[in-house]
N, C-alpha and C positions, 0 to 999 in steps of 0.2 A: 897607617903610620901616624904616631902621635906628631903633632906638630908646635907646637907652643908659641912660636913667634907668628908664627901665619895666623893661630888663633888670635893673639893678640892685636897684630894689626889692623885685621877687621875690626875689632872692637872698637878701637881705637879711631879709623879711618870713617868710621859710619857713626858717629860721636856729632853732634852738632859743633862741638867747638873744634874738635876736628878736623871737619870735615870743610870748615870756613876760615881756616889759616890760623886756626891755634896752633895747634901742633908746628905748622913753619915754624911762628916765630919759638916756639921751644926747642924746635932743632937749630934753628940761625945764634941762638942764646948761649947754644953748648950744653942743653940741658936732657937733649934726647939722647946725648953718647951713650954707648951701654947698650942694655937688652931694650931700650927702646927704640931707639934707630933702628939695631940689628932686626928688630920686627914689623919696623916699618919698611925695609929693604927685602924683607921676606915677604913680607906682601906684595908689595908692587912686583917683585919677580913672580912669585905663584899668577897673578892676577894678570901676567904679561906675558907668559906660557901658553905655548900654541898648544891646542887640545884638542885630544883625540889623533895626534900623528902618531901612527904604528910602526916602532921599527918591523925590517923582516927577523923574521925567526930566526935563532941561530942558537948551535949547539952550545953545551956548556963548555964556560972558555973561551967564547965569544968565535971561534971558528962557524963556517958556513954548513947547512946540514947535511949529513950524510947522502950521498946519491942511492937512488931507488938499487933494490938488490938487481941482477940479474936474472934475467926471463933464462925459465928451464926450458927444456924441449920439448915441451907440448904447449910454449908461447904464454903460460901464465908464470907469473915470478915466483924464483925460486924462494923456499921460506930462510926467512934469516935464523941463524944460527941462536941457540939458548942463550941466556945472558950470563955472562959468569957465576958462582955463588959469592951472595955478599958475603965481608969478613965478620966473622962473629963477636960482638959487641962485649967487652969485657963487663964483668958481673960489678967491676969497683968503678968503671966509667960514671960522670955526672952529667947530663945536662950542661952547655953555658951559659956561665951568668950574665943577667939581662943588662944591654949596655947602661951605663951609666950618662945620664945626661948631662951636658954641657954646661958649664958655670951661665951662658947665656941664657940657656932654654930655664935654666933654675929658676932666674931672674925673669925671664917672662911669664912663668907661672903663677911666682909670686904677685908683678902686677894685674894678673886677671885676676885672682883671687881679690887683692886689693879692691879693682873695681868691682867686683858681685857683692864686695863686704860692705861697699860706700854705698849701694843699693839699699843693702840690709840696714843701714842705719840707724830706723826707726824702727827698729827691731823683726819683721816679717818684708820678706819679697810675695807681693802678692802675683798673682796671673798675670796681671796687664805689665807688670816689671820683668817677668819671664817671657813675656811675649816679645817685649819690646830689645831685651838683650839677645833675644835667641834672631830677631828681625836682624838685628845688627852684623848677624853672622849667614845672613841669605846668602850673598855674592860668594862666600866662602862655603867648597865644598868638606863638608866635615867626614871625616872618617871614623869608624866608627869609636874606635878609642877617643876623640876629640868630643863627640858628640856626649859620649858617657860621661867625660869627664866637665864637662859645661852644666849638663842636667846633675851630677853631684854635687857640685858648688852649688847648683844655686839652691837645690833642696835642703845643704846643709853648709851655708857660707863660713868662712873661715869669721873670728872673732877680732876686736881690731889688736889684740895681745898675742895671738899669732902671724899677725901681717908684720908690728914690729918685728915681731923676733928676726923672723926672716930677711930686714935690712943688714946687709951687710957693708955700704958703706954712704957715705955722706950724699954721693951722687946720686944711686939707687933709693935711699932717704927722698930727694927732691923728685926723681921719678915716682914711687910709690903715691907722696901726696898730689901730684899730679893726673897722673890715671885717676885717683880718685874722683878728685874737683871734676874727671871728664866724666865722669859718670853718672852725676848725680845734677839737679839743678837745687841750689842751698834755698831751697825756699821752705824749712820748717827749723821749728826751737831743736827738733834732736839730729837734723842734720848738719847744722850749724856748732851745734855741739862736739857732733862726730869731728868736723873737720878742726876746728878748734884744740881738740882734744888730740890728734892723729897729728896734730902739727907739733904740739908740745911733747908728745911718744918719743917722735921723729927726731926731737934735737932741732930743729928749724926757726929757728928767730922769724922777728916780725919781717924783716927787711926780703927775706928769703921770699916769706907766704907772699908776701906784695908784689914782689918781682914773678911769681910764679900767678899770681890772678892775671898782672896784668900782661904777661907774657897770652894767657887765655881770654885776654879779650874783656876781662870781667871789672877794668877798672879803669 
Protein backbone atom coordinates (compact mmCIF):
# COMPACT_ATOMS: atom_id res chain seq x y z
CA UNK A 1 0.00 0.00 0.00
CA UNK A 2 1.15 3.25 -1.08
CA UNK A 3 1.27 5.59 1.80
CA UNK A 4 2.30 9.12 1.24
CA UNK A 5 1.72 10.76 4.53
CA UNK A 6 3.52 7.92 6.61
CA UNK A 7 6.31 8.53 3.81
CA UNK A 8 6.34 11.96 4.64
CA UNK A 9 6.49 12.00 8.24
CA UNK A 10 9.40 10.00 8.54
CA UNK A 11 11.10 12.30 6.38
CA UNK A 12 10.14 14.86 8.06
CA UNK A 13 10.44 13.48 11.87
CA UNK A 14 14.25 12.16 11.31
CA UNK A 15 15.16 15.83 9.86
CA UNK A 16 17.57 17.35 12.30
CA UNK A 17 15.36 20.52 12.64
CA UNK A 18 12.77 18.12 13.05
CA UNK A 19 13.53 16.13 15.04
CA UNK A 20 14.72 19.22 17.73
CA UNK A 21 11.29 21.19 17.91
CA UNK A 22 11.26 22.76 14.56
CA UNK A 23 8.42 21.29 13.37
CA UNK A 24 6.42 22.07 16.95
CA UNK A 25 7.05 25.37 16.73
CA UNK A 26 5.53 25.27 12.85
CA UNK A 27 2.64 23.39 14.00
CA UNK A 28 2.16 25.76 17.33
CA UNK A 29 2.45 28.74 14.39
CA UNK A 30 -0.53 27.11 12.25
CA UNK A 31 1.78 26.38 9.57
CA UNK A 32 1.74 22.49 9.56
CA UNK A 33 -2.37 22.49 9.03
CA UNK A 34 -2.80 20.61 5.83
CA UNK A 35 -1.04 17.66 4.40
CA UNK A 36 1.56 18.41 6.89
CA UNK A 37 0.05 17.80 10.17
CA UNK A 38 -2.14 15.10 8.56
CA UNK A 39 1.45 13.38 8.01
CA UNK A 40 2.66 14.01 11.00
CA UNK A 41 -0.47 12.35 12.75
CA UNK A 42 0.12 9.35 10.25
CA UNK A 43 3.22 8.79 11.42
CA UNK A 44 3.03 8.81 14.93
CA UNK A 45 -0.12 6.51 14.46
CA UNK A 46 1.85 4.04 12.06
CA UNK A 47 4.82 4.28 14.51
CA UNK A 48 2.24 3.78 17.59
CA UNK A 49 0.71 0.41 16.09
CA UNK A 50 1.09 -2.71 17.80
CA UNK A 51 2.79 -5.10 15.39
CA UNK A 52 2.57 -8.21 14.41
CA UNK A 53 -1.12 -8.83 16.49
CA UNK A 54 -3.00 -11.41 14.15
CA UNK A 55 -6.59 -11.16 14.03
CA UNK A 56 -8.16 -15.03 13.83
CA UNK A 57 -9.12 -15.91 10.44
CA UNK A 58 -12.51 -15.32 9.33
CA UNK A 59 -14.53 -15.98 6.42
CA UNK A 60 -15.36 -13.37 3.82
CA UNK A 61 -17.97 -11.06 5.40
CA UNK A 62 -16.21 -11.03 8.49
CA UNK A 63 -18.46 -14.11 9.89
CA UNK A 64 -16.49 -17.04 11.73
CA UNK A 65 -15.02 -20.00 9.58
CA UNK A 66 -17.00 -22.65 8.48
CA UNK A 67 -16.93 -25.92 10.96
CA UNK A 68 -14.98 -28.92 9.70
CA UNK A 69 -17.28 -31.15 7.38
CA UNK A 70 -18.71 -34.22 8.85
CA UNK A 71 -16.83 -37.56 9.48
CA UNK A 72 -18.33 -40.30 7.01
CA UNK A 73 -18.49 -43.85 8.19
CA UNK A 74 -15.44 -45.19 8.05
CA UNK A 75 -14.40 -42.10 10.58
CA UNK A 76 -12.35 -40.09 7.92
CA UNK A 77 -14.28 -36.73 6.86
CA UNK A 78 -16.52 -36.65 4.43
CA UNK A 79 -15.43 -34.65 1.16
CA UNK A 80 -17.04 -31.39 0.87
CA UNK A 81 -19.10 -30.76 -1.90
CA UNK A 82 -17.74 -29.09 -5.53
CA UNK A 83 -17.86 -25.31 -5.54
CA UNK A 84 -20.41 -23.70 -7.53
CA UNK A 85 -19.43 -22.68 -11.19
CA UNK A 86 -18.35 -19.17 -11.23
CA UNK A 87 -20.47 -16.72 -13.40
CA UNK A 88 -19.03 -15.91 -16.63
CA UNK A 89 -17.41 -12.63 -16.91
CA UNK A 90 -18.97 -10.43 -19.68
CA UNK A 91 -16.74 -9.90 -22.86
CA UNK A 92 -17.51 -5.86 -22.39
CA UNK A 93 -16.65 -5.95 -18.46
CA UNK A 94 -13.44 -3.46 -17.41
CA UNK A 95 -11.37 -3.79 -14.92
CA UNK A 96 -11.86 -0.87 -11.76
CA UNK A 97 -10.44 2.09 -12.04
CA UNK A 98 -7.50 2.56 -9.69
CA UNK A 99 -8.70 4.78 -6.72
CA UNK A 100 -7.94 8.17 -6.93
CA UNK A 101 -5.95 9.78 -4.15
CA UNK A 102 -6.91 12.02 -1.64
CA UNK A 103 -6.52 16.01 -2.00
CA UNK A 104 -4.16 15.21 1.18
CA UNK A 105 -2.01 12.39 0.10
CA UNK A 106 -1.68 14.81 -3.34
CA UNK A 107 -0.20 17.23 -1.17
CA UNK A 108 2.09 15.02 0.78
CA UNK A 109 3.48 13.87 -2.49
CA UNK A 110 4.21 16.96 -3.49
CA UNK A 111 6.08 17.93 -0.33
CA UNK A 112 8.49 14.74 -0.61
CA UNK A 113 9.18 15.66 -3.97
CA UNK A 114 9.85 19.20 -2.80
CA UNK A 115 12.28 17.74 -0.33
CA UNK A 116 14.39 15.23 -2.80
CA UNK A 117 14.31 18.46 -5.27
CA UNK A 118 15.95 20.85 -2.43
CA UNK A 119 18.57 18.06 -2.26
CA UNK A 120 18.93 18.31 -5.99
CA UNK A 121 19.66 21.85 -5.67
CA UNK A 122 22.98 21.88 -6.84
CA UNK A 123 22.06 19.96 -9.53
CA UNK A 124 22.99 15.89 -8.82
CA UNK A 125 21.93 13.92 -5.56
CA UNK A 126 24.94 12.15 -5.18
CA UNK A 127 25.25 8.45 -3.06
CA UNK A 128 25.87 9.91 0.48
CA UNK A 129 22.55 12.22 -0.13
CA UNK A 130 20.71 8.89 -1.26
CA UNK A 131 21.91 7.31 1.57
CA UNK A 132 21.21 9.71 3.92
CA UNK A 133 17.44 10.19 2.78
CA UNK A 134 16.86 6.71 2.37
CA UNK A 135 18.53 6.55 6.52
CA UNK A 136 15.74 8.89 7.31
CA UNK A 137 13.20 6.27 6.20
CA UNK A 138 14.78 3.24 8.39
CA UNK A 139 11.99 3.38 11.26
CA UNK A 140 9.61 3.25 8.49
CA UNK A 141 8.65 0.17 7.00
CA UNK A 142 8.34 0.82 3.28
CA UNK A 143 6.21 -1.07 1.06
CA UNK A 144 6.97 -1.85 -1.96
CA UNK A 145 5.30 0.75 -3.99
CA UNK A 146 6.76 3.40 -1.36
CA UNK A 147 10.09 2.16 -1.76
CA UNK A 148 9.83 2.38 -5.70
CA UNK A 149 8.51 5.46 -5.54
CA UNK A 150 11.49 7.11 -3.23
CA UNK A 151 14.25 5.51 -5.43
CA UNK A 152 12.30 7.31 -8.64
CA UNK A 153 12.46 10.65 -7.14
CA UNK A 154 15.61 10.56 -6.26
CA UNK A 155 17.07 9.15 -9.54
CA UNK A 156 14.98 11.57 -11.42
CA UNK A 157 13.94 14.47 -8.92
CA UNK A 158 11.12 16.71 -9.84
CA UNK A 159 12.46 20.35 -11.15
CA UNK A 160 11.77 23.43 -8.96
CA UNK A 161 8.97 24.55 -12.02
CA UNK A 162 7.24 21.42 -11.22
CA UNK A 163 7.09 21.67 -7.42
CA UNK A 164 5.47 25.23 -8.03
CA UNK A 165 3.14 24.11 -10.32
CA UNK A 166 1.75 21.82 -8.04
CA UNK A 167 1.06 24.53 -5.09
CA UNK A 168 -2.26 24.98 -4.83
CA UNK A 169 -2.59 27.36 -2.20
CA UNK A 170 -0.98 30.05 -0.04
CA UNK A 171 -0.79 27.64 3.01
CA UNK A 172 0.70 24.50 0.97
CA UNK A 173 3.03 27.60 -0.75
CA UNK A 174 4.58 28.01 3.01
CA UNK A 175 4.60 24.09 3.57
CA UNK A 176 6.40 23.30 0.41
CA UNK A 177 9.15 26.13 1.33
CA UNK A 178 9.36 24.64 4.54
CA UNK A 179 10.04 20.85 3.82
CA UNK A 180 12.33 22.20 1.76
CA UNK A 181 14.61 24.50 4.32
CA UNK A 182 14.20 20.86 6.25
CA UNK A 183 15.94 19.26 4.06
CA UNK A 184 18.76 20.59 2.99
CA UNK A 185 21.49 22.73 5.29
CA UNK A 186 21.95 26.25 3.03
CA UNK A 187 25.52 26.19 3.16
CA UNK A 188 26.37 26.65 -0.70
CA UNK A 189 25.87 29.69 -3.51
CA UNK A 190 23.21 27.25 -5.41
CA UNK A 191 21.44 26.27 -2.61
CA UNK A 192 21.03 29.62 -1.32
CA UNK A 193 19.92 30.45 -4.64
CA UNK A 194 17.40 27.41 -4.78
CA UNK A 195 15.85 28.64 -1.74
CA UNK A 196 15.85 32.32 -2.61
CA UNK A 197 14.52 31.52 -5.91
CA UNK A 198 11.61 28.80 -4.64
CA UNK A 199 10.61 31.73 -2.22
CA UNK A 200 9.95 34.26 -4.86
CA UNK A 201 8.16 31.01 -7.32
CA UNK A 202 6.04 30.57 -4.12
CA UNK A 203 4.56 34.12 -3.92
CA UNK A 204 6.10 34.47 -0.28
CA UNK A 205 7.38 37.81 0.88
CA UNK A 206 10.35 38.49 3.10
CA UNK A 207 8.19 38.60 6.36
CA UNK A 208 6.80 35.09 5.63
CA UNK A 209 10.68 33.35 4.77
CA UNK A 210 11.74 34.95 8.24
CA UNK A 211 8.87 33.85 10.16
CA UNK A 212 9.35 30.46 8.58
CA UNK A 213 13.46 30.19 9.36
CA UNK A 214 12.90 31.40 12.49
CA UNK A 215 9.96 29.16 13.22
CA UNK A 216 13.06 26.34 12.23
CA UNK A 217 15.37 27.40 14.64
CA UNK A 218 17.63 29.16 11.95
CA UNK A 219 17.40 32.66 13.22
Amino acid sequence: MFNPEKLLGGLIRNTTRGSRGGLGSLISGGMAMGALGVAMEAFDHYMNKPQGTAAPPTAPGGSPPPPPPPASASGRPASPPPPPPMPATPASATPPATPQMSSGSTDAVLLIRAMIAAANADGVIDQTERNQILERLEAVELSAEEHAFIVRELLSPADLEAIVAGVTSPELAQQVYSVSLMAIEVDTPQEAHYMTTLAGRLGLDAATVKSVHRSLELE
